[in-house]
C-alpha positions, -999 to +999 in steps of 0.1 A: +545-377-095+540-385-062+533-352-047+507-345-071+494-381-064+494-370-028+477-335-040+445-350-056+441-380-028+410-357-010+395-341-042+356-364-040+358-357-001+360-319-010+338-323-036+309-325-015+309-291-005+308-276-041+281-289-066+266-320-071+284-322-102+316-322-086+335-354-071+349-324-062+720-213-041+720-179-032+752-162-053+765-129-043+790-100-062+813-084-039+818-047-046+846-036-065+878-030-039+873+011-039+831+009-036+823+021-001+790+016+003+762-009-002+730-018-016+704-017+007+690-044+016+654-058+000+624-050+029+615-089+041+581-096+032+561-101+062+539-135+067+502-128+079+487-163+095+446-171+091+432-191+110+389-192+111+393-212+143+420-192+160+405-161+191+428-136+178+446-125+145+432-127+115+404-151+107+392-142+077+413-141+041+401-107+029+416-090+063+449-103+061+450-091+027+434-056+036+463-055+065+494-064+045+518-036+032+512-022-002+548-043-008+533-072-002+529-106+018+530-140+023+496-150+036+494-185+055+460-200+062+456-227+087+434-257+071+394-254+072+368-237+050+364-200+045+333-189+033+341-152+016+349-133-012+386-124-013+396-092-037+430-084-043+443-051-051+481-056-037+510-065-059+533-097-046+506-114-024+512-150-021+482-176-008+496-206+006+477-234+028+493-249+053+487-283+048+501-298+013+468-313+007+457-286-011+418-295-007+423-292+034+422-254+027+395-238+008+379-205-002+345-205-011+316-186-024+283-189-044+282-159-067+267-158-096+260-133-133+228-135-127+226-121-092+257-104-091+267-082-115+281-104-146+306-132-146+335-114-136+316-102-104+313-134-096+344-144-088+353-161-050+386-149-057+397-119-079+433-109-080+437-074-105+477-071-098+511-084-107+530-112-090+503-134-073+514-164-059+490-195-046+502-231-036+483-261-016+450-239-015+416-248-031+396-219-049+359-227-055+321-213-064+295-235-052+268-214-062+253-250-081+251-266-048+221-248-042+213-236-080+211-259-115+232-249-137+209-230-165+218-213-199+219-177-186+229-168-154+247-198-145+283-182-144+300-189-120+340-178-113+361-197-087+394-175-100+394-142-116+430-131-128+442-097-143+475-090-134+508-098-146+534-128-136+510-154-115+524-185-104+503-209-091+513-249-082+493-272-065+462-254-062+424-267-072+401-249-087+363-261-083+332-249-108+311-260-134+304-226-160+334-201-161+356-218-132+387-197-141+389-162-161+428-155-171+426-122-192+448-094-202+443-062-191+418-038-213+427-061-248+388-067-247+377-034-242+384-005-271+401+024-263+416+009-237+453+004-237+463-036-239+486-047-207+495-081-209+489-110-181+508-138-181+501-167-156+515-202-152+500-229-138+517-263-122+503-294-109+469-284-100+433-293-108+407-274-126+371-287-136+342-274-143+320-279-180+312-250-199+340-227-211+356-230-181+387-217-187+385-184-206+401-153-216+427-133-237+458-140-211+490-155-219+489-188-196+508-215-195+496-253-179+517-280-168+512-310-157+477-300-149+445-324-144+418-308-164+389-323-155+349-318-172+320-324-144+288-338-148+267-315-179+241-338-200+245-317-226+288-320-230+307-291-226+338-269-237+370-273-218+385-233-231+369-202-245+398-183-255+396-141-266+424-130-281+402-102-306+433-090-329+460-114-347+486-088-333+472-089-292+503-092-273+509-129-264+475-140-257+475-181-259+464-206-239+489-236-240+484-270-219+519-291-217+517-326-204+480-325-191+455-349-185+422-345-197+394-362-174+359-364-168+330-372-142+306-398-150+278-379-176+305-353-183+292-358-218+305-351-249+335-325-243+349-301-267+391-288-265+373-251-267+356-227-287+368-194-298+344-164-278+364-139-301+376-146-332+413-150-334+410-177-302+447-195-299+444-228-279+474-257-280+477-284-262+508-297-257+520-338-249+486-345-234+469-374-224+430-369-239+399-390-219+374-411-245+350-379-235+368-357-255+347-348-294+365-364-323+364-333-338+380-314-309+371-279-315+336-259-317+323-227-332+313-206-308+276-201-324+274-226-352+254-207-379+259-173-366+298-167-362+323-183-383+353-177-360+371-208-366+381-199-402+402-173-384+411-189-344+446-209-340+439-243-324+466-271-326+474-301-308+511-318-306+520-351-293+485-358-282+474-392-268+448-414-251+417-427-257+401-393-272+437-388-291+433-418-312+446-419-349+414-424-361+398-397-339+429-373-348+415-374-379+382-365-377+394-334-357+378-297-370+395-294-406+407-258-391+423-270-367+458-282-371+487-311-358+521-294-353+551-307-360+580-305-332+597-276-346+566-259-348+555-269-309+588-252-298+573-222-303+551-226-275+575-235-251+567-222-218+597-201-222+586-188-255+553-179-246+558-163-207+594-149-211+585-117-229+607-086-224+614-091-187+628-125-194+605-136-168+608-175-160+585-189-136+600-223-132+620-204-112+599-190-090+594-205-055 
């Protein structure tokens, strides 16, 4: 893939600025003969440009988004660093660099639990409705560059998602603890009513250590560099939450991944389940030596037993941490699919739901 090849080329130069830890054909229907009058057209949707350099317009992220129409916009951000915390409350809001080297254009904060308000306040970037888009743009917390990274406190969200039908391609996300929180909408919480979220990721970069991608939301990744940083202690690539067998959709499936890791990433785990009915499946992916031979963890050995009841599953897996031998040792819970069973987590099958949504159509 030479784009993607293209895409990764600056990740260690924009590592420095985050932790230590990091390297860093249009068809148309004509109206029947006797219809008179027609459709009106869509409204365009506008394109707001930020530059942090430019003397007029908008130079920060958060005041293009506070300016564009409750319909939404296409917000283009000239190539630098923008040190804010972007909240998004706007359906159809796309945020696209303008440089395809998606680690020329960055949002970053240092945010923290601890400090902050709890992991999901922590977010540099929180998006709570439908139909965001992001492409050649980097999302990071850096709050280790000036913290270590402790047992409490330590959360640290570069991407917070709640809303329904994300796309994102070609878009880094940097952390260490919590980098990326894809959730349904009030599945976690009871007495709330359970929206689902469903997000798909393409060709992009995520690392981070600890449960750093986690949640109850329906997500697809493809072709996706998942890559562990630096954590003596090893870490946990997911920490999925779907709490109920029946919770609408919520899986987290990698599809022709690669799984890397940082020098003293440690010992690294596929996931382990933060509620009990956790559904992880990796797909065709190539798995670094750093990955466990047993794959999968409990979430608190010796207090929860929520593996008996989580769906983890591998097909087609391969590489150095894939081995035959280390296949075998994987977590006696966990299970191999066979191809008719993997077609069940097509990305089709597991993002079309009853809007037929595809986004491998959406540009």
């Amino acid at each position: 893939m030479t784009t993607s090849r293209l895409f990764f080329s600056r990740i260690c130069t924009l590592a420095a600025l985050c932790a230590g830890t990091l390297c860093a054909a249009q068809s148309s229907i004509p109206l029947p003969a006797a219809a008179t009058a027609k459709a009106a057209a869509p409204a365009a949707i506008p394109t707001l440009r930020v530059d942090a350099a430019a003397k007029t317009g908008y130079t920060t992220v958060q005041a293009a988004v506070d300016a564009a129409p409750e319909t939404g916009a296409v917000i283009l951000i000239a190539k630098g660093t923008y040190r804010e915390v972007v909240k998004i409350h706007k359906s159809n809001i796309t945020l696209r660099g303008d440089d395809p080297d998606a680690s020329k254009t960055v949002i970053v904060f240092d945010h923290n639990a601890g400090e902050n308000g709890g992991t999901q306040a922590s977010a540099t970037v929180s998006v709570y409705t439908d139909d965001f888009h992001a492409d050649h743009i980097t999302f990071a917390n850096d709050f280790n560059r000036t913290h270590p990274q402790t047992r409490e406190g330590s959360q640290a969200l570069a991407l917070l998602l709640h809303g329904d039908r994300n796309v994102l391609r070609h878009v880094i996300l940097l952390g260490n603890q919590d980098t990326l929180f894809a959730g349904h909408q009030g599945c976690m919480t009871a007495g709330k009513d359970c929206s689902p979220a469903r997000s798909y990721f393409s060709d992009c970069l995520i690392a981070g250590n600890v449960d750093f991608i986690f949640g109850d939301g329906a997500v697809v990744f493809d072709h996706c560099e998942i890559r562990s940083t630096s954590h003596g202690p090893g870490g946990f690539i997911t920490a999925q939450s779907r709490v109920a067998p029946d919770e609408p959709g919520s899986v987290y499936v990698f599809t022709h991944c690669t799984l890397t890791a940082e020098s003293g990433a440690g010992s690294v785990f596929l996931g382990r389940p933060w509620r009990p009915y956790a559904t992880v499946i990796y797909l065709h992916t190539v798995m670094g030596d750093q990955i466990d031979p047993a794959g999968w963890h409990e979430w608190h050995p010796g207090e929860t037993t929520s593996l008996e009841t989580a769906t983890y599953a591998e097909f087609d897996s391969t590489g150095p941490g894939a081995t035959p031998g280390k296949l075998a040792q994987r977590e006696p819970h966990s299970k191999q699919l066979t191809a008719a069973e993997a077609e069940a987590y097509s990305t089709h099958a597991v993002l079309s739901g009853s809007d037929n949504w595809d986004p491998e159509k959406v540009r």
